[in-house]
C-alpha positions as a Markdown table, in Angstrom:
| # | Residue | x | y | z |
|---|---|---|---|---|
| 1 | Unk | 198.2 | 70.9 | 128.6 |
| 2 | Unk | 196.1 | 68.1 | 130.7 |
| 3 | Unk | 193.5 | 66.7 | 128.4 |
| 4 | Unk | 190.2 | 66.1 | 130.5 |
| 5 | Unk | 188.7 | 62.3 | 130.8 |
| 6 | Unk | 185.7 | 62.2 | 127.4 |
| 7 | Unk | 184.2 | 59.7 | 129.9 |
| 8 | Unk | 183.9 | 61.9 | 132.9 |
| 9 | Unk | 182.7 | 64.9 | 130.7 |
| 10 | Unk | 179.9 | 63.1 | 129.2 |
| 11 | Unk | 179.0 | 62.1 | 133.5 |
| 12 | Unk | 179.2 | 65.7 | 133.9 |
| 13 | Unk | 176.7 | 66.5 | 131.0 |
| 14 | Unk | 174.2 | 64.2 | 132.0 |
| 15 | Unk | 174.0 | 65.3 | 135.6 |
| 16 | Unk | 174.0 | 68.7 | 134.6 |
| 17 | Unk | 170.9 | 68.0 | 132.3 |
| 18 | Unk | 169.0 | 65.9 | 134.9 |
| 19 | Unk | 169.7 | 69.0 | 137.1 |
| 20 | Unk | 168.0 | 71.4 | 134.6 |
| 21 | Unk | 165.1 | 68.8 | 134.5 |
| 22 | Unk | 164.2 | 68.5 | 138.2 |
| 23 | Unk | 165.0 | 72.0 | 139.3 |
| 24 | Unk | 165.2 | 74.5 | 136.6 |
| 25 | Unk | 161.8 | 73.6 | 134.4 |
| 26 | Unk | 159.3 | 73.0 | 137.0 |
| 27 | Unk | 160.2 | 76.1 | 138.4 |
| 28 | Unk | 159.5 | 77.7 | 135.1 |
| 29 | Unk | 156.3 | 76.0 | 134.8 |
| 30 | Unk | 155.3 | 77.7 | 138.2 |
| 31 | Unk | 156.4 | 81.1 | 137.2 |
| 32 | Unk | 154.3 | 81.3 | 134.1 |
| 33 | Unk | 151.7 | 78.6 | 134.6 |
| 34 | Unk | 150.8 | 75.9 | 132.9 |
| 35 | Unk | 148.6 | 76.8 | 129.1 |
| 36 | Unk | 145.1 | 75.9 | 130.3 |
| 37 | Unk | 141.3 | 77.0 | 129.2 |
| 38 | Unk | 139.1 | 76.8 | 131.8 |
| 39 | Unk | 135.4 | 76.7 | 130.4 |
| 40 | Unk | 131.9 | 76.6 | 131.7 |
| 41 | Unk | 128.5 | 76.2 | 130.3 |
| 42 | Unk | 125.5 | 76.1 | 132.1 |
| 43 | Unk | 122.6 | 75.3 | 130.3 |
| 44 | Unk | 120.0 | 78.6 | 131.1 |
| 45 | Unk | 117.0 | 77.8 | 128.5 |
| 46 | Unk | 116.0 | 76.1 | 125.5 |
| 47 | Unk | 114.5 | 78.8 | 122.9 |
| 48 | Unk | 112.7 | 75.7 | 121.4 |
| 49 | Unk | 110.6 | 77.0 | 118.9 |
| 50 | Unk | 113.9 | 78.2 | 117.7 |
| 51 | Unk | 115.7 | 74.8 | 118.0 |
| 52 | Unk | 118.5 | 76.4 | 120.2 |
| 53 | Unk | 119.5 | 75.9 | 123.5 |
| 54 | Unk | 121.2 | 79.0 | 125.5 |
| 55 | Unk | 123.7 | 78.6 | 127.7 |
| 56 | Unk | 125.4 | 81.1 | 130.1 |
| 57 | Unk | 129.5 | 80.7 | 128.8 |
| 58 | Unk | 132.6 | 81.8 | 130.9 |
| 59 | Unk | 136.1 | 80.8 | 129.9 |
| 60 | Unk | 139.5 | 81.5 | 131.6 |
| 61 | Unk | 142.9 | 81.3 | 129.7 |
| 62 | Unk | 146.0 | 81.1 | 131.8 |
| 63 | Unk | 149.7 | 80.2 | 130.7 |
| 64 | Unk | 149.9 | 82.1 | 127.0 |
| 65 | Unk | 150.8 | 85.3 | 126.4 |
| 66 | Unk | 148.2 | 88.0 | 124.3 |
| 67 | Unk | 145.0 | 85.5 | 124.1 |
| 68 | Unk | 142.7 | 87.7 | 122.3 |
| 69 | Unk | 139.7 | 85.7 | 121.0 |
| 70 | Unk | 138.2 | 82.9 | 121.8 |
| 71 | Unk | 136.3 | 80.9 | 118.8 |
| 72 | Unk | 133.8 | 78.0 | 118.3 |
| 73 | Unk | 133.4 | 75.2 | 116.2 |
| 74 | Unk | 129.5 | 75.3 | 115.7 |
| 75 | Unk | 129.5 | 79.3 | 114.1 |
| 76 | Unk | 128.7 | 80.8 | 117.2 |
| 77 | Unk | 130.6 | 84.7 | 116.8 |
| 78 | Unk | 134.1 | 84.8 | 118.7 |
| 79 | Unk | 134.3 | 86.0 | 121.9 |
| 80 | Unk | 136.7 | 88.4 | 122.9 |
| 81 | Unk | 139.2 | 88.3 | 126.1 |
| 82 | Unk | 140.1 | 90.6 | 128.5 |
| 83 | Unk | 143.0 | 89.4 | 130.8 |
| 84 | Unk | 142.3 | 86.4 | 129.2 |
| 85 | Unk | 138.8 | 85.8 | 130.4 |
| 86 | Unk | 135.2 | 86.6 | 129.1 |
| 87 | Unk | 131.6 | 85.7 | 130.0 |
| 88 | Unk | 128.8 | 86.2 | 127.6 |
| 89 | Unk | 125.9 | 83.7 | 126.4 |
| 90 | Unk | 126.5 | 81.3 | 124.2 |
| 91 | Unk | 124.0 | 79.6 | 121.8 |
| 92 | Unk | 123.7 | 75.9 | 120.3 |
| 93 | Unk | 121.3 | 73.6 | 118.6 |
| 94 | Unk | 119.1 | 71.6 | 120.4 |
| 95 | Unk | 121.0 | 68.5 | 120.8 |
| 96 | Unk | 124.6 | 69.5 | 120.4 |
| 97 | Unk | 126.8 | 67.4 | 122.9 |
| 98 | Unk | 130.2 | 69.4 | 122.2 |
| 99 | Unk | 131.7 | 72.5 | 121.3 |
| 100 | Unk | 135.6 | 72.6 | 120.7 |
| 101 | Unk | 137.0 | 76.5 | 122.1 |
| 102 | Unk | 140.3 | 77.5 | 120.0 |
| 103 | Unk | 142.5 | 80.5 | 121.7 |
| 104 | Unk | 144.2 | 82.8 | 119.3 |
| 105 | Unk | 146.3 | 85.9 | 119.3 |
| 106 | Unk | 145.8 | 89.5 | 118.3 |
| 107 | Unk | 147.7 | 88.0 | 115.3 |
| 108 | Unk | 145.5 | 85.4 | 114.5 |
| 109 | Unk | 147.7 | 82.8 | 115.9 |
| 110 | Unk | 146.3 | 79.6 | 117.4 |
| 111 | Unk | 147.5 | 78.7 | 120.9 |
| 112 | Unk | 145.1 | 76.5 | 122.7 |
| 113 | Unk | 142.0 | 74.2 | 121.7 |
| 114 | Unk | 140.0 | 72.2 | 124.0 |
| 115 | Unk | 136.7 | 70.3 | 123.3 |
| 116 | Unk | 134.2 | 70.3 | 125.7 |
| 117 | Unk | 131.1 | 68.7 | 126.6 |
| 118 | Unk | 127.7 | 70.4 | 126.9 |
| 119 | Unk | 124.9 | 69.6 | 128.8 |
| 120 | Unk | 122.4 | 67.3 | 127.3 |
| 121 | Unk | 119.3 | 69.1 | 125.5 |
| 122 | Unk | 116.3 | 67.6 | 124.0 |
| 123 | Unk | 113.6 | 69.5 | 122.4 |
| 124 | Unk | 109.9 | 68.7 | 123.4 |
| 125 | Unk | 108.2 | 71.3 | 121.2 |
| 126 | Unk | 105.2 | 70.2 | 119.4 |
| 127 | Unk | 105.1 | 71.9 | 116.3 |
| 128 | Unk | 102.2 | 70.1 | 114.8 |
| 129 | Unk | 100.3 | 71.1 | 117.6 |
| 130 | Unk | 101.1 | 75.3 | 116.8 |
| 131 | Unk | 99.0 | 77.4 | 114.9 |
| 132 | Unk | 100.0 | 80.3 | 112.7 |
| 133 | Unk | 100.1 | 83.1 | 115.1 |
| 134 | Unk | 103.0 | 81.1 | 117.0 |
| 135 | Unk | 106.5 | 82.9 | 116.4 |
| 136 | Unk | 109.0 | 85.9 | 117.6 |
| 137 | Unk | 107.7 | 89.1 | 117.2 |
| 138 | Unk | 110.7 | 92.2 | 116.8 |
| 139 | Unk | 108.8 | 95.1 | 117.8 |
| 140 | Unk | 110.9 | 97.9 | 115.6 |
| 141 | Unk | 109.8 | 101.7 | 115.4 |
| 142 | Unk | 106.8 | 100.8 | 116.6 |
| 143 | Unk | 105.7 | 98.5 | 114.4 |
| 144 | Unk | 105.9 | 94.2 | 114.8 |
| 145 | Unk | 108.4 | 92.4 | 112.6 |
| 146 | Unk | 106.7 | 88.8 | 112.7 |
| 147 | Unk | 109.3 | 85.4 | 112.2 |
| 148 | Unk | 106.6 | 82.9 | 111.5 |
| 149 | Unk | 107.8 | 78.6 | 112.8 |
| 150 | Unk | 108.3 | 77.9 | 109.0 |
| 151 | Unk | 110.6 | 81.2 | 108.8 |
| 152 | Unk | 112.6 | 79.9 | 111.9 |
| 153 | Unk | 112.9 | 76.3 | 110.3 |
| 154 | Unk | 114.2 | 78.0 | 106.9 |
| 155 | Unk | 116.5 | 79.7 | 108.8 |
| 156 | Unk | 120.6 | 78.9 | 109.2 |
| 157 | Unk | 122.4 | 78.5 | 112.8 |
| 158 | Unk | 124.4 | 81.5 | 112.0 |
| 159 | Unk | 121.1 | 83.5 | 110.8 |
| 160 | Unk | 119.4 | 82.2 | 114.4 |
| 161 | Unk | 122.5 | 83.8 | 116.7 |
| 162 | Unk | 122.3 | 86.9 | 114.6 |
| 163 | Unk | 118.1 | 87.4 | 115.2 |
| 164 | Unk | 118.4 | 86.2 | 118.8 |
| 165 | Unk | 121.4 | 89.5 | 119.4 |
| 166 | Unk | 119.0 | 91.4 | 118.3 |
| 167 | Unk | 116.0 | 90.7 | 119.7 |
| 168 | Unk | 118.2 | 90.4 | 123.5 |
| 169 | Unk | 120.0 | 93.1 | 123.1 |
| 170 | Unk | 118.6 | 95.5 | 120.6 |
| 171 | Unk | 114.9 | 95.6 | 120.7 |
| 172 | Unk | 112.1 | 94.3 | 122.6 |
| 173 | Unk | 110.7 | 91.2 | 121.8 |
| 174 | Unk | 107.7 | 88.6 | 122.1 |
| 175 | Unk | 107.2 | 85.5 | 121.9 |
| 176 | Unk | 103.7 | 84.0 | 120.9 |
| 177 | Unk | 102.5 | 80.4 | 121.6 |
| 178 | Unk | 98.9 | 79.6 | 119.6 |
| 179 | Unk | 97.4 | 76.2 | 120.6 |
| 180 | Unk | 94.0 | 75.6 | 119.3 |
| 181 | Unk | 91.8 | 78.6 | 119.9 |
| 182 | Unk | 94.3 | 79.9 | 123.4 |
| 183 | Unk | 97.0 | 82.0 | 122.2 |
| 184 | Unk | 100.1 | 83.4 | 124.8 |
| 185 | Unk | 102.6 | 86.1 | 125.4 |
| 186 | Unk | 105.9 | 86.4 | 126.9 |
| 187 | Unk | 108.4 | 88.8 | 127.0 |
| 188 | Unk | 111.2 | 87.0 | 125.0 |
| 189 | Unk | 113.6 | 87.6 | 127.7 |
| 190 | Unk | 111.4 | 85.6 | 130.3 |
| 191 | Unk | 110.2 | 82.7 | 127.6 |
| 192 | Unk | 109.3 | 79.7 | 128.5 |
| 193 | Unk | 108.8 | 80.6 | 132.2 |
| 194 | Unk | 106.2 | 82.9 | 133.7 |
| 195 | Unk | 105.0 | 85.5 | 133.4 |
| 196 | Unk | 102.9 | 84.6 | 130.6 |
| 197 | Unk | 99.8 | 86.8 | 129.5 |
| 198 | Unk | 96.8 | 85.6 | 127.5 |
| 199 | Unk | 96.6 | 87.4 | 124.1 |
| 200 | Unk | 93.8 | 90.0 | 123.8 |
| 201 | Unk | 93.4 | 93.4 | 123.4 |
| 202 | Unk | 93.9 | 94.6 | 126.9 |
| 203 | Unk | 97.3 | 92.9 | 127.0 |
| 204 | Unk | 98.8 | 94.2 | 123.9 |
| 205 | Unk | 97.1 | 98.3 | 125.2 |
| 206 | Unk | 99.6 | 97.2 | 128.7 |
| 207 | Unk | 102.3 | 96.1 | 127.0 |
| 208 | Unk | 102.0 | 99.0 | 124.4 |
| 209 | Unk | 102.2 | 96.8 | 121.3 |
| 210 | Unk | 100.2 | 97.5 | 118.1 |
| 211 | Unk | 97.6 | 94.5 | 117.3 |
| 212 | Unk | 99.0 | 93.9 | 113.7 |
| 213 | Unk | 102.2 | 92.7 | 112.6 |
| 214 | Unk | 104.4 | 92.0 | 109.5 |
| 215 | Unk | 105.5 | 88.2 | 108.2 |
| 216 | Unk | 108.5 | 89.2 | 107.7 |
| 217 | Unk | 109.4 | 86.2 | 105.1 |
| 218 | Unk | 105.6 | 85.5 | 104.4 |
| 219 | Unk | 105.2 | 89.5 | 103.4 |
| 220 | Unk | 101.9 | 91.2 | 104.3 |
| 221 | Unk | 100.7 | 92.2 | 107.6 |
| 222 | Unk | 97.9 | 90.0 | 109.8 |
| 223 | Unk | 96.0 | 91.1 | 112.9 |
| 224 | Unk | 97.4 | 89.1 | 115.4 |
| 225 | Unk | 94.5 | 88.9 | 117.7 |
| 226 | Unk | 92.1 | 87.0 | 115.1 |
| 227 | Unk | 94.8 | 86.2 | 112.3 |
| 228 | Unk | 93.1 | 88.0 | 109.3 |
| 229 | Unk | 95.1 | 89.3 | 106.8 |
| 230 | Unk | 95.7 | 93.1 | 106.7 |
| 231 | Unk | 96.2 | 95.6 | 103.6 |
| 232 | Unk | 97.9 | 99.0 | 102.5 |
| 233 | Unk | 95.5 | 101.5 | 101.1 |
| 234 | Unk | 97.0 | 104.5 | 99.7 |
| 235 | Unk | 95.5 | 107.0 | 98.2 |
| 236 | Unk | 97.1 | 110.0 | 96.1 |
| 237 | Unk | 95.9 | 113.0 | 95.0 |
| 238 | Unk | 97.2 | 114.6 | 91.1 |
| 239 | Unk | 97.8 | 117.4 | 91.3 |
| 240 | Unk | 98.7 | 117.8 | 95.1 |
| 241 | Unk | 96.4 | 121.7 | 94.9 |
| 242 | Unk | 93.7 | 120.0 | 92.8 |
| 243 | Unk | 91.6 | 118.8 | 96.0 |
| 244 | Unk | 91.1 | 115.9 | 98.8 |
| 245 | Unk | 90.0 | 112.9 | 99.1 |
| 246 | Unk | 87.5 | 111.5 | 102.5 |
| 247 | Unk | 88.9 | 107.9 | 103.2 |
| 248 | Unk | 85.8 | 106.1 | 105.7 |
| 249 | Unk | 86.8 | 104.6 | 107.3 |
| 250 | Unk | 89.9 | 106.2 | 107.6 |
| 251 | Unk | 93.3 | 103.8 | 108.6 |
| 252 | Unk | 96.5 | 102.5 | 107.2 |
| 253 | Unk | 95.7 | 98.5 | 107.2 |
| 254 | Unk | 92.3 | 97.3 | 106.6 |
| 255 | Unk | 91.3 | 93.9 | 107.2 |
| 256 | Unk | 90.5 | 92.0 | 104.5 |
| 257 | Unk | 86.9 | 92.2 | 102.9 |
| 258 | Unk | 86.5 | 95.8 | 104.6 |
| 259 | Unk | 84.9 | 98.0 | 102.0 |
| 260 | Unk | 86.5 | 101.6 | 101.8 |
| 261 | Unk | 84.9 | 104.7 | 100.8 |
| 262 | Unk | 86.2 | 107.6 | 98.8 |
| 263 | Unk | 85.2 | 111.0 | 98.1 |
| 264 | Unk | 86.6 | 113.7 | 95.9 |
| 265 | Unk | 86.2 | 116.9 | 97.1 |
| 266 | Unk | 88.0 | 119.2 | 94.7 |
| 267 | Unk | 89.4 | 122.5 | 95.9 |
| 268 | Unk | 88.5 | 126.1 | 94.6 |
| 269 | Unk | 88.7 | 126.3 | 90.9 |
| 270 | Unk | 89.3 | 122.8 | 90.3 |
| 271 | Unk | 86.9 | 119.7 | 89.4 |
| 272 | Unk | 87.0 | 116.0 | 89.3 |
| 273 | Unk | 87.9 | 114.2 | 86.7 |
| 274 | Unk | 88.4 | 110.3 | 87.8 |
| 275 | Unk | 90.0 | 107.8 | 89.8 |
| 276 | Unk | 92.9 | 105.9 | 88.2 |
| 277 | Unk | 94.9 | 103.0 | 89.8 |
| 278 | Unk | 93.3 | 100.1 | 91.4 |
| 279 | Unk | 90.3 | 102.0 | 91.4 |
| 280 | Unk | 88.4 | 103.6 | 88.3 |
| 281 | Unk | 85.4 | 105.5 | 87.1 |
| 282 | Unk | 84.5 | 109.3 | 87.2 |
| 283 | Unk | 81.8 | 109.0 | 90.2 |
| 284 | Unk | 83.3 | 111.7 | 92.7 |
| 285 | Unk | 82.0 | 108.6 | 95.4 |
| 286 | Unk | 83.4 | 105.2 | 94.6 |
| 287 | Unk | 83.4 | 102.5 | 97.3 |
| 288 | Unk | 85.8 | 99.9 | 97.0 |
| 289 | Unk | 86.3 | 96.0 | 98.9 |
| 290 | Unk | 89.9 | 95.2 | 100.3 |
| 291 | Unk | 91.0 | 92.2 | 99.0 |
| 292 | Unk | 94.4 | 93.3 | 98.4 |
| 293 | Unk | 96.7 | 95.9 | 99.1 |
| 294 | Unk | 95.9 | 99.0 | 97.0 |
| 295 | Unk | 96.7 | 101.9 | 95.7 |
| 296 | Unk | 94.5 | 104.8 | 93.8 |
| 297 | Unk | 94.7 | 108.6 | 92.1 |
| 298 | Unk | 91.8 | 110.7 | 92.6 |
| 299 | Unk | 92.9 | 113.0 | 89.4 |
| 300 | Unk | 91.4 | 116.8 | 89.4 |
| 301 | Unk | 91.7 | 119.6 | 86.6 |
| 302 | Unk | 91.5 | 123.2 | 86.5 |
| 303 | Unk | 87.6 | 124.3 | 86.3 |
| 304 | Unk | 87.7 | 125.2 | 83.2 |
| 305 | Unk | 85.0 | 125.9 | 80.2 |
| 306 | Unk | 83.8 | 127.0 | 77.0 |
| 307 | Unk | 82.0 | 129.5 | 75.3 |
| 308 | Unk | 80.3 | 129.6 | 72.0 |
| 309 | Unk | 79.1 | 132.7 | 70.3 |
| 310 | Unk | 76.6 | 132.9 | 67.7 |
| 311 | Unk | 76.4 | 136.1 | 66.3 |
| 312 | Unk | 73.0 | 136.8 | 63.5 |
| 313 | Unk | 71.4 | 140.4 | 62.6 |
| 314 | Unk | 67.8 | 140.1 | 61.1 |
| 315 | Unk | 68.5 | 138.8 | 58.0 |
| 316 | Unk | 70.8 | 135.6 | 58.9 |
| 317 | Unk | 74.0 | 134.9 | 60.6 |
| 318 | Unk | 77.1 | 137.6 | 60.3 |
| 319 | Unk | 80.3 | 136.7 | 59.0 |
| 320 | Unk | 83.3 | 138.7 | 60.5 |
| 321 | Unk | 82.0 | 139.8 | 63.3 |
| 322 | Unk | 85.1 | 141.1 | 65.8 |
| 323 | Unk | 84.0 | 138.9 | 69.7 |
| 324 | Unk | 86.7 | 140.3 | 72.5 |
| 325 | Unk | 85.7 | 137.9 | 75.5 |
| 326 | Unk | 87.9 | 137.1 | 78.5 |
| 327 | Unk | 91.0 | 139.0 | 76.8 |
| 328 | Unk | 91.0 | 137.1 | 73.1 |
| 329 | Unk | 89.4 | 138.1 | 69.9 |
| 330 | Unk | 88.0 | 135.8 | 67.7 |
| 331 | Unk | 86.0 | 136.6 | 64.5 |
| 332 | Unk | 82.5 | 135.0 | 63.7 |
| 333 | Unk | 82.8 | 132.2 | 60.7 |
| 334 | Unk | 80.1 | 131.8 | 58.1 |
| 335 | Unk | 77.8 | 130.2 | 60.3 |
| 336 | Unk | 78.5 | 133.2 | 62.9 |
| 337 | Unk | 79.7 | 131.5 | 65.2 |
| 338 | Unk | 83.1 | 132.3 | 67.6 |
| 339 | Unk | 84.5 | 129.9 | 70.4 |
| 340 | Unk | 86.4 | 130.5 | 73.3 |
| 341 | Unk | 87.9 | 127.4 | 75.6 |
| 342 | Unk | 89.8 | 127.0 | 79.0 |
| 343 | Unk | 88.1 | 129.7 | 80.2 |
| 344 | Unk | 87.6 | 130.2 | 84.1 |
| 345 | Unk | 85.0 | 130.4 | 86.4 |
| 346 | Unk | 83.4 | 134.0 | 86.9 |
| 347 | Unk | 81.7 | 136.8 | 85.5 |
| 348 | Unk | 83.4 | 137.5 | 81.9 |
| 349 | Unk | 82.6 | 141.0 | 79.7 |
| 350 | Unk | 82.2 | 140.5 | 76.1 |
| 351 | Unk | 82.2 | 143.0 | 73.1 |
| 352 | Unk | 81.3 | 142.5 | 69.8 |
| 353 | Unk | 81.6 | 145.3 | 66.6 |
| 354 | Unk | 81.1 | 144.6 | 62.6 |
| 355 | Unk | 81.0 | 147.9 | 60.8 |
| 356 | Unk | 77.6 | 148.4 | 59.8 |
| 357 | Unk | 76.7 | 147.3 | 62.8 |
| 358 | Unk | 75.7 | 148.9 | 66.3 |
| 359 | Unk | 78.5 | 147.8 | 68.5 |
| 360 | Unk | 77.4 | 145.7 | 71.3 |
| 361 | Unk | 78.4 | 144.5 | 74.9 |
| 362 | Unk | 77.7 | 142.4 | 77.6 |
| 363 | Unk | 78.4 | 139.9 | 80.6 |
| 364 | Unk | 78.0 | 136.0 | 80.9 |
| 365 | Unk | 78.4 | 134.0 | 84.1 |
| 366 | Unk | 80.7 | 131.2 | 83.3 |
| 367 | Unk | 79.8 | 128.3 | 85.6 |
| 368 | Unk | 79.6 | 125.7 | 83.3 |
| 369 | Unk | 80.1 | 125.0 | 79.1 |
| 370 | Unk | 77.8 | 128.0 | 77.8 |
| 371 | Unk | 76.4 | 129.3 | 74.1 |
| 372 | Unk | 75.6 | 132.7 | 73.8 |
| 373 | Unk | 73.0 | 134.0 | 71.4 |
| 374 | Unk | 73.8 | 137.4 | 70.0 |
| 375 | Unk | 71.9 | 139.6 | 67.3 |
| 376 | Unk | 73.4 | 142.5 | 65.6 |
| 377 | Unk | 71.0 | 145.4 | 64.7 |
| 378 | Unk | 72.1 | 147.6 | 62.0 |
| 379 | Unk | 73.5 | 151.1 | 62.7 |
| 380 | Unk | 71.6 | 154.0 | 61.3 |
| 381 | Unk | 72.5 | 157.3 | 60.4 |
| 382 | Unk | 70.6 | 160.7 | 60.1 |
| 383 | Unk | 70.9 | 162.3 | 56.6 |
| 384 | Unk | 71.0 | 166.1 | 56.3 |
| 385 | Unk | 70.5 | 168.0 | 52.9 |
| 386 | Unk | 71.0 | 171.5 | 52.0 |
| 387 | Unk | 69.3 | 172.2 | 48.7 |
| 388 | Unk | 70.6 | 176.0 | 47.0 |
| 389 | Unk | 69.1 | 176.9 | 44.4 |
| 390 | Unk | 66.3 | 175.0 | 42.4 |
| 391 | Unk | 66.1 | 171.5 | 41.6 |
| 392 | Unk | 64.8 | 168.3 | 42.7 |
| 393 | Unk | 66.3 | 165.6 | 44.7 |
| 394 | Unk | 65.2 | 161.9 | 44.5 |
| 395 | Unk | 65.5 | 159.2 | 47.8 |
């Protein structure tokens, strides 16, 4: 067997390798493209009373297989990718000069990073200059959620992204400016630019916005036209069938120092007993100064009273004498006397006997506490007598 040259085998391995190098990999390299991310921000706002600049983000991944997510290094969320690209806005703090983008697979797997530069931002916001009204308001079922500057500032990046999602994409939001005695509004999505409305009554009826808020991380609600604090009054009723109660004026919130006046009105067959709570006394009117949120029980009970018998004949009071009144019997004690409690409103029938006595009967109108007088007279009898005979007969 001929035994090839070792010399001209390791020639024909090195050409064959150069040949793989020129020919074969570049035109792998332009079959599946090079791995690139191709990433854009352009600056759109600064938020600045938020300390965050938005951008408008698109990104383009070419030469990997199954890019699923795109992620960032300053906590914004991930973005997903579809074909490999996404657009979607993207969020910094004022002042950031980078972000680095990593690519990873449905499995997690890292396959590209790239750092990029961001436009320069610089916050001219004058917070010293803002008053207390300034802030986002979150208008939710109605009613305004209020994130006060010093909220904002105690806020985290991540905490920042997460409020401005929701108030751009979930519900509609405000954004108030107070400088001195002028106070703004803008519709967050069009903040800083115009339009911008002047705060007052007529703007918040055309907008459709209520004129009180909540501090959300202050607590307690404020009008937002002249900053006074507002507060809760509720008023409860025990029991719920016992009667009402007139609120004047009546609202929910009432700003502070507004004095509030209540009136029991019990229903049929009930009275007023008292108020309880952060109100007292056992006037059925009590008027009462807002200084705090507060809550009070106008407390009824059944109309209910009692009545006192005092049964006598002419010699004294009568001991043992049977009283049937309102469907109970009681007997008279030494002093003659028979009481009768919780009884109701209306026109009750009595009835009284003691043997010896003529039985008696009669009717009291119970509309309050009541003592009835009652005097016995003695029963008499017709005595017959035969007399047969002679003879005498004594009385």
């Amino acid at each position: 067997m001929k035994r090839e040259n070792p010399a001209s085998t390791r020639r024909l391995f090195f050409l064959l390798s150069v040949f793989v190098l020129v020919f074969f990999l570049p035109a792998c390299f332009k079959l599946g493209g090079e791995p690139s991310i191709d990433a854009e921000f352009t600056l759109t706002r600064e938020i600045s009373l938020m300390g965050i600049s938005e951008f408008a983000f698109s990104v383009d991944v070419t030469g990997v297989k199954d890019a699923a997510v795109v992620e960032f290094d300053n906590g914004m969320p991930s973005v997903a990718l579809s074909g490999g690209k996404a657009e979607s806005r993207f969020f910094a703090n004022i002042g950031t000069g980078e972000v680095t983008l990593v690519v990873r697979d449905s499995k997690n797997v890292e396959l590209l990073k790239k750092t990029v530069t961001l436009e320069e931002t610089k916050s001219t916001f004058d917070l010293a200059a803002m008053e207390d009204k300034t802030g986002i308001y979150v208008l939710i079922d109605g009613d305004l959620i209020f994130y006060s500057l010093e909220c904002l500032e105690n806020m985290t990046f991540a905490e920042k992204v997460e409020l401005l999602i929701e108030v751009i994409l979930v519900n509609d939001s405000y954004v108030v400016i107070q400088s001195g005695e002028d106070a703004w509004i803008w519709d967050f999505e069009t903040y800083p630019n115009n339009p911008k409305y002047d705060l007052t009554q007529d703007t918040l009826d055309t907008l459709g916005l209520p004129n009180y808020a909540l501090a959300i991380c202050e607590g307690g609600f404020f009008n937002i036209l002249n900053g006074k604090s507002l507060y809760l009054l509720v008023v409860d009723v025990d029991p719920e069938e016992g009667g009402e109660v007139e609120v004047d004026p009546d609202q929910i919130l009432y700003e502070e120092g507004t004095e509030v006046s209540l009136t029991s009105e019990p229903a049929e067959g009930w009275l007023f007993e008292q108020w309880t709570g952060d109100a007292t006394g056992s006037d059925a009117r009590i008027v009462i100064t807002m200084d705090s949120n507060k809550t009070t029980t106008a407390n009824f009970k059944l109309e209910r009273y009692s009545v006192t018998f005092f049964v006598s004949d002419s010699k004294g009071s009568v001991e043992g004498a049977l009283v049937s009144f309102d469907g109970e019997e009681r007997k008279t004690d030494a002093q003659g006397k028979a009481e009768f409690y919780e009884i109701a409103p209306g026109s009750k029938v009595y009835a009284i006997t003691k043997l010896g006595y003529e039985d008696l009967a009669g009717n009291v109108i119970v509309d309050s506490d009541k003592t009835v007088d009652i005097v016995l007279a003695y029963k008499t009898y017709e005595l017959t007598t035969l007399v047969s005979g002679e003879g005498l007969i004594l009385r």
